[in-house]
C-alpha positions in Angstrom: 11.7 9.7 10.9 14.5 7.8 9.0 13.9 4.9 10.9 10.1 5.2 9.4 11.1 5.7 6.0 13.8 2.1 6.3 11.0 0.1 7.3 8.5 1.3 4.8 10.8 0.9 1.4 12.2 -2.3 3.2 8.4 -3.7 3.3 8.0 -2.6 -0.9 11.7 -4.3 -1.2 9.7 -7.2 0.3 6.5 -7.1 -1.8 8.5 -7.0 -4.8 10.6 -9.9 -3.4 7.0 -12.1 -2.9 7.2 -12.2 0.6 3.9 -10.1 1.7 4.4 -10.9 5.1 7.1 -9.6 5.7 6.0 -6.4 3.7 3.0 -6.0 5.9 5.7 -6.3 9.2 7.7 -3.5 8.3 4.7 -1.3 6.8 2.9 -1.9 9.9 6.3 -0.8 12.0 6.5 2.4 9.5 2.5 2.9 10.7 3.6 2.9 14.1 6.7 4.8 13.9 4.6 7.7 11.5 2.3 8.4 14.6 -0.7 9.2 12.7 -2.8 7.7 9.4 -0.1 8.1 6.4 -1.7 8.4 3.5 -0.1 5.1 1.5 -1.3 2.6 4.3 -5.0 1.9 2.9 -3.6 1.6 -1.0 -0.4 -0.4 0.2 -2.4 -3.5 2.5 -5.0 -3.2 0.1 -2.2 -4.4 -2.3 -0.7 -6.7 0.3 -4.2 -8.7 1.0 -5.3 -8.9 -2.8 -2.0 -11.2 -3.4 -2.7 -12.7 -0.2 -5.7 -14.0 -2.2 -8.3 -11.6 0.2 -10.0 -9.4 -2.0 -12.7 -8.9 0.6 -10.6 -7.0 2.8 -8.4 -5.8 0.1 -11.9 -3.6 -1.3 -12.5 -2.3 1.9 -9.0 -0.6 1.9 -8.9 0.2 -1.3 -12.4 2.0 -1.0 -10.9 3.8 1.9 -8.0 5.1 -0.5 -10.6 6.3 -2.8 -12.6 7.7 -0.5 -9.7 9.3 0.6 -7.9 10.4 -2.4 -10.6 10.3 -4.9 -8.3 12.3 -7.1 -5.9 9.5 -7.2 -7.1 6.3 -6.4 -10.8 7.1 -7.5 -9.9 6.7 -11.1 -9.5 8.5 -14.5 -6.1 10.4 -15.1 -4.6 10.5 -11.1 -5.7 6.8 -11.2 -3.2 5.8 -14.3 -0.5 8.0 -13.0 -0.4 6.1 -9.6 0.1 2.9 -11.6 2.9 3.7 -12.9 4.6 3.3 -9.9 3.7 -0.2 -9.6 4.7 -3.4 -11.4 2.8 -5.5 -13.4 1.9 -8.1 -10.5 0.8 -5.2 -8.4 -1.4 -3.7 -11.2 
């Protein structure tokens, strides 16, 4: 599990460093090493593909998070909370 955790805050270390390749390497390894569907994978590549500069794929993730955690990432109150944990590029 540690192992899972390291690659996933190394990939926002990464983001926040500009470098969304690399971000999407070790968030895919963290995927991988999680076994299952985590929960911040359709929010986080949505992220990673909208600075990429493809927001066609970056709305069909980001529909999936909402259709997933409409309480969060469908808007209103769980919607502006979530942002707060992201800078202002990744607003």
């Amino acid at each position: 599990m540690q192992l899972r955790v390291v690659h996933y805050n190394a990939g926002w270390i990464q983001l926040h460093l500009g470098d969304h390749e690399a971000a999407a390497r070790h968030w895919r390894e963290a995927q991988r090493l999680h076994g299952g569907q985590p929960d911040w994978v359709p929010v986080g590549f949505a992220l990673i593909l909208w600075l990429q500069g493809n927001p066609d794929q970056a709305y069909a993730y980001y529909t999936r998070a909402a259709q997933a955690q409409p309480e969060r990432w469908g808007g209103g109150r769980g919607f502006e909370a979530a942002l707060t944990e992201f800078g202002p590029n990744e607003r």
